[in-house]
N, C-alpha and C positions, 0 to 999 in steps of 0.2 A: 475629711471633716469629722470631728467628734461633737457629740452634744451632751452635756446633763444639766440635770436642776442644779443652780445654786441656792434656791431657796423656792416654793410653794410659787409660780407666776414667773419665775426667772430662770433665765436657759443661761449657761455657759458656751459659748461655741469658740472650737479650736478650731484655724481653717488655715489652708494654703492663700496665701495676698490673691493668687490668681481664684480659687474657689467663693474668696468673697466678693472682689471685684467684680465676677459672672452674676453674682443675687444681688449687688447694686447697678450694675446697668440694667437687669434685668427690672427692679423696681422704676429705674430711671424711664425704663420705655414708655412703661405701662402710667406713670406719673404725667408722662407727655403726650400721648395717646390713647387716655384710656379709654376705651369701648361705652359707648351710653349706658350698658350696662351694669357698670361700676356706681356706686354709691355716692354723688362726690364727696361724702362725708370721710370715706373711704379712700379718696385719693387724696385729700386734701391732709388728712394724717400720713399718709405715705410719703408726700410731700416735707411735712414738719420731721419725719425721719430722716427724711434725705438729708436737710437741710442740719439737722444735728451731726450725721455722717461727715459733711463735708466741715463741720465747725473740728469735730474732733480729728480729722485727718490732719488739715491745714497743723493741728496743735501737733503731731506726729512727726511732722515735715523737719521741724526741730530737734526732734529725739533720734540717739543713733537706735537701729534694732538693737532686741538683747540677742544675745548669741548663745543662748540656752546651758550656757557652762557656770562656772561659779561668778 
């Protein structure tokens, strides 16, 4: 996985589909069980990520991968 800023507040992240997959189920757990401890202000934005994830995968499912060549 690589990360940088693309601008002041914003990350770039390059990952393996398996390395991202692992930080969304892992939000997905903790979205569905989270501990009283959590904030639910805090889960419930976890939630509205999830929920944009799965809007922009669904738009993906469409698209072939690029194949990183010309």
């Amino acid at each position: 996985m690589q990360l940088e800023w693309a601008r002041p507040g914003v990350l770039r992240a390059t990952a393996h589909a398996f390395e991202f997959a692992a930080l969304v189920s892992a939000a997905r757990f903790v979205a569905e069980s989270a501990p009283s401890g959590i904030p639910a202000e805090a889960v419930d934005r976890l939630r509205l990520i999830l929920d944009d994830y799965d809007a922009q995968t669904a738009r993906l499912r469409d698209e072939k991968p690029h194949s990183g060549g010309a």
